[in-house]
Backbone as ProteinMPNN parsed JSONL, in Angstrom:
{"seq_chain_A": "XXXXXXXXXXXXXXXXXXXXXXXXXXXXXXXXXXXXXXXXXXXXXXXXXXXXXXXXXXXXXXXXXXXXXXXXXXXXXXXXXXXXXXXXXXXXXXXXXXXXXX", "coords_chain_A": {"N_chain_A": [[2.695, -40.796, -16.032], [0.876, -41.165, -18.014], [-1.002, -42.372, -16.482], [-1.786, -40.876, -14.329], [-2.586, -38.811, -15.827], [-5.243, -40.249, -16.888], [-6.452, -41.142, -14.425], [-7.552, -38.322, -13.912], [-9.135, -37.759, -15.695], [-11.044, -39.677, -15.341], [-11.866, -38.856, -12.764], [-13.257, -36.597, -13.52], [-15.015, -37.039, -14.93], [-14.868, -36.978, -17.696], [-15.032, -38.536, -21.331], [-13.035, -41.656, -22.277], [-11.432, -41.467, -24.596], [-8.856, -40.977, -27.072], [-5.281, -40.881, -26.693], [-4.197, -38.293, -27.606], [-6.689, -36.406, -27.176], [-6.64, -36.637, -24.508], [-4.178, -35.683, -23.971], [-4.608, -32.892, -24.654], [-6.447, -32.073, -23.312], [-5.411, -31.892, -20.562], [-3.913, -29.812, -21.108], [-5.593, -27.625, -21.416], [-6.451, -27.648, -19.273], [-4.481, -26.54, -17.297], [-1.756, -27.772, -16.468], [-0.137, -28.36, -18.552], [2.345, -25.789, -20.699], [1.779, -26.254, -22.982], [0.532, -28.548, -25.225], [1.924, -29.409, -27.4], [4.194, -30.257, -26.274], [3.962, -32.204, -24.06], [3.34, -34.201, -26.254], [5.834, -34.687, -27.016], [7.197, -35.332, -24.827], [5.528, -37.986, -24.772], [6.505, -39.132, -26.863], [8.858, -39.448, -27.022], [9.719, -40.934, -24.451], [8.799, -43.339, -25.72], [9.863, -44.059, -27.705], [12.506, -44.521, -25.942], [11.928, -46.909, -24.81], [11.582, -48.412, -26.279], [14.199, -48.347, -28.136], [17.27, -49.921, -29.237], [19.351, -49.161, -30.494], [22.548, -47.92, -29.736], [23.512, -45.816, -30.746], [22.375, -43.913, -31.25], [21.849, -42.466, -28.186], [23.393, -40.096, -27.379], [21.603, -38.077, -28.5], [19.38, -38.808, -27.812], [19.814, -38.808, -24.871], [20.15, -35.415, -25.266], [17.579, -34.917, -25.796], [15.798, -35.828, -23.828], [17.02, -33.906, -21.872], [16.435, -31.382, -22.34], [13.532, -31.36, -22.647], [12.822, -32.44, -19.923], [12.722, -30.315, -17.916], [10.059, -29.026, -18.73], [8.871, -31.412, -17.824], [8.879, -31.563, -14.795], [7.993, -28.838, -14.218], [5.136, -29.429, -14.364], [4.478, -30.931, -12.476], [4.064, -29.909, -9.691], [1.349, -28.361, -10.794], [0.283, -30.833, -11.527], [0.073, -31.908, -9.102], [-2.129, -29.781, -7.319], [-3.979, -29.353, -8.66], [-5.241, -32.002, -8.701], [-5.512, -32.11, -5.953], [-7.186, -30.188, -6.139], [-9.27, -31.858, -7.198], [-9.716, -33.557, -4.939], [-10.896, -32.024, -2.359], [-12.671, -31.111, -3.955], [-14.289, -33.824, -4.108], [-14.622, -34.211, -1.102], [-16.639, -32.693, -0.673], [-15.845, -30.185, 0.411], [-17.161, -26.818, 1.275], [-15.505, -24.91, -0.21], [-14.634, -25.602, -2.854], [-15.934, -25.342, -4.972], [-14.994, -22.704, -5.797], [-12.251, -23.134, -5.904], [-11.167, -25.009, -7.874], [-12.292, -23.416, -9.891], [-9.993, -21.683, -10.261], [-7.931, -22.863, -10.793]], "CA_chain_A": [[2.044, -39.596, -16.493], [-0.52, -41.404, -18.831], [-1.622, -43.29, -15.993], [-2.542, -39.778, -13.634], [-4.138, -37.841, -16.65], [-6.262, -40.966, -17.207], [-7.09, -40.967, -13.061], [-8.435, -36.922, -13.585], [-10.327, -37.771, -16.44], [-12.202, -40.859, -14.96], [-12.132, -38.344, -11.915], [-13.896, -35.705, -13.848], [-16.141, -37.802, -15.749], [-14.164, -37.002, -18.95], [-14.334, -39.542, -21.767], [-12.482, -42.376, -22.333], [-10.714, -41.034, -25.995], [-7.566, -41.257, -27.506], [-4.163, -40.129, -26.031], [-4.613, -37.007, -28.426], [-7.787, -35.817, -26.563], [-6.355, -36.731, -23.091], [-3.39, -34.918, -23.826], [-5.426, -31.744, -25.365], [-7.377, -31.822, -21.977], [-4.133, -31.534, -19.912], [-3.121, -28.282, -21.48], [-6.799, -26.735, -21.371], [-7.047, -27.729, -17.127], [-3.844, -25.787, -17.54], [-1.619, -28.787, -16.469], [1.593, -28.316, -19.675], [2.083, -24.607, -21.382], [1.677, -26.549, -24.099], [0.434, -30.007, -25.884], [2.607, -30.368, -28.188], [5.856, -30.594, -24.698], [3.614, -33.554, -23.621], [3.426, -35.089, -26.759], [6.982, -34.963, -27.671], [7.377, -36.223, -24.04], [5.304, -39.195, -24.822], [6.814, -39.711, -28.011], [10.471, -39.54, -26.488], [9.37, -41.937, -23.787], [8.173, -44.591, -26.61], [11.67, -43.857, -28.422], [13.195, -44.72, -25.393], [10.906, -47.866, -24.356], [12.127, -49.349, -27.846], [15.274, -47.631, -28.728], [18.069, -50.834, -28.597], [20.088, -48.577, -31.181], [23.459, -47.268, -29.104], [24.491, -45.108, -31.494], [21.25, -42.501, -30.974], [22.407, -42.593, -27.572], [23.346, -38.747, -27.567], [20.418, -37.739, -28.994], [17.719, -39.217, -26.851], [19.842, -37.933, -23.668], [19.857, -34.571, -25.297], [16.143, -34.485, -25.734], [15.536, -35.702, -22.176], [17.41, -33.01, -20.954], [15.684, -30.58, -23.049], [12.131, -31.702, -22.223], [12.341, -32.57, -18.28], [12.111, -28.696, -17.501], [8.383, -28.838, -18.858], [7.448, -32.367, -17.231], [9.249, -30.984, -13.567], [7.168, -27.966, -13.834], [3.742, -29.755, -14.515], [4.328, -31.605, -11.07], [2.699, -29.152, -8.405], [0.185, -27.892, -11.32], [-0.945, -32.182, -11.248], [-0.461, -31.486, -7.554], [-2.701, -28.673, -7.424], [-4.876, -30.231, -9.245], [-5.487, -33.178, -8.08], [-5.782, -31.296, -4.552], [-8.809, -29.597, -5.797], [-10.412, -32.293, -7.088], [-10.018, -33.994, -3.241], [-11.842, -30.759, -1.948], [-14.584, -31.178, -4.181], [-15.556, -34.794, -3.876], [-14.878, -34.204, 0.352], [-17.656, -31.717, 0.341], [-15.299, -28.726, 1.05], [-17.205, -25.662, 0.682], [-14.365, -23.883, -1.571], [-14.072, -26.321, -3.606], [-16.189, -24.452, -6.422], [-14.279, -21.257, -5.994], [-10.713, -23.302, -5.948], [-11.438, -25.697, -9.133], [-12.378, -22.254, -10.78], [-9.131, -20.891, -9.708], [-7.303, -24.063, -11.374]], "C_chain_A": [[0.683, -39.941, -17.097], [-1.596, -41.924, -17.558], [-2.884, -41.62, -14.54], [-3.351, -39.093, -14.364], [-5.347, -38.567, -16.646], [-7.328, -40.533, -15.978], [-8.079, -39.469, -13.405], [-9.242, -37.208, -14.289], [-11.504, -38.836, -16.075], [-12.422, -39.798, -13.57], [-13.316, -37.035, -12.276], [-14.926, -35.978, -14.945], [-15.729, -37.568, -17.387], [-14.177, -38.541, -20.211], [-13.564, -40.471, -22.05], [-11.827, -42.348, -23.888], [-9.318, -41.657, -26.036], [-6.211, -40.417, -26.774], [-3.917, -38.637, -26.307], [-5.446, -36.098, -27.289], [-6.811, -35.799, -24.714], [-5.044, -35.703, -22.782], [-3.689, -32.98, -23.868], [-5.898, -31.046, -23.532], [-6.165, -31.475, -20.665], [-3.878, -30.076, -19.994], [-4.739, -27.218, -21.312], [-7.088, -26.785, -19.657], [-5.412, -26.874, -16.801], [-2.552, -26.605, -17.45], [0.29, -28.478, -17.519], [0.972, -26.473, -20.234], [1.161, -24.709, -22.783], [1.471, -28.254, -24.857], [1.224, -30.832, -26.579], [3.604, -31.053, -27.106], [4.89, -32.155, -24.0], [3.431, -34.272, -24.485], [4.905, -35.472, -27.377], [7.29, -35.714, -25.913], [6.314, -37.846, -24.667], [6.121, -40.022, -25.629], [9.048, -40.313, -27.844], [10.25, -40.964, -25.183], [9.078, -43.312, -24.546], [9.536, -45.035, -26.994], [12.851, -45.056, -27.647], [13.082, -46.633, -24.434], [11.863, -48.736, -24.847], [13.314, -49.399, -28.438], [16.294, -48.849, -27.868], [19.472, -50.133, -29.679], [21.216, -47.598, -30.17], [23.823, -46.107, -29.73], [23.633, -43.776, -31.409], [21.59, -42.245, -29.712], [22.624, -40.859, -27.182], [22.492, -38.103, -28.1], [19.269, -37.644, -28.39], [18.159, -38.473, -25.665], [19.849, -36.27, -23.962], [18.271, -34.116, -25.246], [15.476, -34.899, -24.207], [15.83, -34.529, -21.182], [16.955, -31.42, -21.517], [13.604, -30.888, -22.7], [11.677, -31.924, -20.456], [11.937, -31.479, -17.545], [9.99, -28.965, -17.408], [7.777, -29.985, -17.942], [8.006, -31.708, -15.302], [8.117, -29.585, -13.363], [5.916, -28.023, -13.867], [3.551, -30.924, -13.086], [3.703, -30.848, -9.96], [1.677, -28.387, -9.349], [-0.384, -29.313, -11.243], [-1.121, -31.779, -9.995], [-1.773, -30.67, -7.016], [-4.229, -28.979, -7.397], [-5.582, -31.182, -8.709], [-5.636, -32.914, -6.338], [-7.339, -30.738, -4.453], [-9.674, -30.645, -5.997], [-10.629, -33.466, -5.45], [-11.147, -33.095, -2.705], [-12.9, -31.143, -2.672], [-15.015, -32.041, -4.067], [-15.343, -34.677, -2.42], [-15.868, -33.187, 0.548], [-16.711, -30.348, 0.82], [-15.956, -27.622, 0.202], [-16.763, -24.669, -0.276], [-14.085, -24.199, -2.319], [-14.509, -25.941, -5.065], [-14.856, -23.461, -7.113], [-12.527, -21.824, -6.634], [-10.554, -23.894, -7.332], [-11.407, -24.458, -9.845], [-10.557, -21.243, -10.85], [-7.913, -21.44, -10.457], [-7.023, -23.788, -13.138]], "O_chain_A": [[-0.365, -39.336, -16.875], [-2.819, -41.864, -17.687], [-4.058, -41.543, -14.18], [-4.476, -38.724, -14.026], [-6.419, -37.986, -16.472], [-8.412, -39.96, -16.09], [-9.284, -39.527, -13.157], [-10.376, -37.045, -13.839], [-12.66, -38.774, -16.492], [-13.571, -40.028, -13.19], [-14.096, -36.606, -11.426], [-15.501, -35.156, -15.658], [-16.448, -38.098, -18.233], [-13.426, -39.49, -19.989], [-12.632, -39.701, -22.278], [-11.75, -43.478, -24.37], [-8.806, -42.518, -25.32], [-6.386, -39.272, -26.36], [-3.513, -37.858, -25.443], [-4.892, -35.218, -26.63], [-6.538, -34.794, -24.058], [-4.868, -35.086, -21.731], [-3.089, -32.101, -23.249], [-5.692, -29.997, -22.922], [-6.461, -30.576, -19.877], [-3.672, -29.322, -19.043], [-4.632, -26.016, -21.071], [-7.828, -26.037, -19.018], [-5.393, -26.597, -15.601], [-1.868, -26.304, -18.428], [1.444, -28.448, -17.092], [-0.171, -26.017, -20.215], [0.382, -23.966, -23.381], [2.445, -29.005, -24.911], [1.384, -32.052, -26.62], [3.774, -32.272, -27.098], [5.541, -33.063, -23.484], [3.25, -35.405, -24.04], [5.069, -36.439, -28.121], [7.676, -36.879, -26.004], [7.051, -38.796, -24.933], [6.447, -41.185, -25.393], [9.899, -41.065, -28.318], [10.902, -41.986, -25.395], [9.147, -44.355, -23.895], [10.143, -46.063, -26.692], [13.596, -45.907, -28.133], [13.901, -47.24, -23.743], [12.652, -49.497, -24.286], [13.6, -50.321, -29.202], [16.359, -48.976, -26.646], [20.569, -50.678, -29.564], [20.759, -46.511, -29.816], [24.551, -45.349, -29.089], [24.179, -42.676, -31.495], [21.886, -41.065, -29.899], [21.664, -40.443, -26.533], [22.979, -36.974, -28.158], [18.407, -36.765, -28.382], [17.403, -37.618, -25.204], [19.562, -35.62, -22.957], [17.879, -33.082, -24.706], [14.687, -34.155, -23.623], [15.246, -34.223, -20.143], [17.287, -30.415, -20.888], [12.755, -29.998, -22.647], [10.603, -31.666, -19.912], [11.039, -31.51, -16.704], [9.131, -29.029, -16.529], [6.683, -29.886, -17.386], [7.002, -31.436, -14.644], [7.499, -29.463, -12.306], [5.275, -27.028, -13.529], [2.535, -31.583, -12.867], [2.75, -31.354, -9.367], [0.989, -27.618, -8.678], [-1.567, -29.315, -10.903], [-2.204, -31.332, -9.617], [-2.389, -31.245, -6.118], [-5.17, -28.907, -6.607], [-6.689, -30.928, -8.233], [-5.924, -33.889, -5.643], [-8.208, -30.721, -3.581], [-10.708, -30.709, -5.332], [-11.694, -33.989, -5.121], [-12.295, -33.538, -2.656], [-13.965, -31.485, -2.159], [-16.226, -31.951, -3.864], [-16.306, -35.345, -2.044], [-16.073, -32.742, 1.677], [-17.16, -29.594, 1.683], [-15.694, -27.359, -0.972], [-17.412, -23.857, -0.935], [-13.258, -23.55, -2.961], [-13.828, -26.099, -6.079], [-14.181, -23.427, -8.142], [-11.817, -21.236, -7.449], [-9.767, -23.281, -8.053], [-10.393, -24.331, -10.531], [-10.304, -20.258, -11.544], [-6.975, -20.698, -10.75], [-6.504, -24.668, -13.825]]}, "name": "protein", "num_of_chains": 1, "seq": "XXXXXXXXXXXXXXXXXXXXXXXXXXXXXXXXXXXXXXXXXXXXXXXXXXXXXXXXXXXXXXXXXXXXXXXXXXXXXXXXXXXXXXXXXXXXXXXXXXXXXX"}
């Protein structure tokens, strides 16, 4: 995930900031409903990186299964996405109108 937002933002000439900003910029290209659902995904992903504690165990799979909704439905909006910006660096005529549309 970190590794495709990064791709749009080096694709869209976007700064090179903090995970904060990159995440911010996600939810404004429209991307999550919401910032905070990608930062509690990150933060559950870290959890889970590190997490050698069995006993949380029920916990972490409840919040996985509570959070995958939002990252499943931000898969054909990257799609989408990442579609238009093809169109616009190939020179496709529509590629204003479609980016705007994004």
């Amino acid at each position: 995930m970190q590794r495709v937002l990064r791709l749009i933002d080096d694709l869209e000439l976007s700064p090179r900031d903090s995970v904060l900003d990159r995440v911010q910029r996600a939810e404004k290209r429209g991307l999550f409903e919401e910032s905070g659902q990608l930062i509690r995904i990150r933060e559950l992903r870290n959890l889970i990186a590190h997490e050698y504690a069995s006993d949380q165990m029920p916990d972490i799979f409840r919040a996985v299964a509570a959070l995958t909704p939002a990252l499943l439905a931000a898969i054909p909006k990257v799609k989408a996405h990442g579609d238009a910006l093809i169109r616009r660096y190939a020179g496709d005529d529509n590629s204003a109108d479609t980016a705007r549309q994004d």
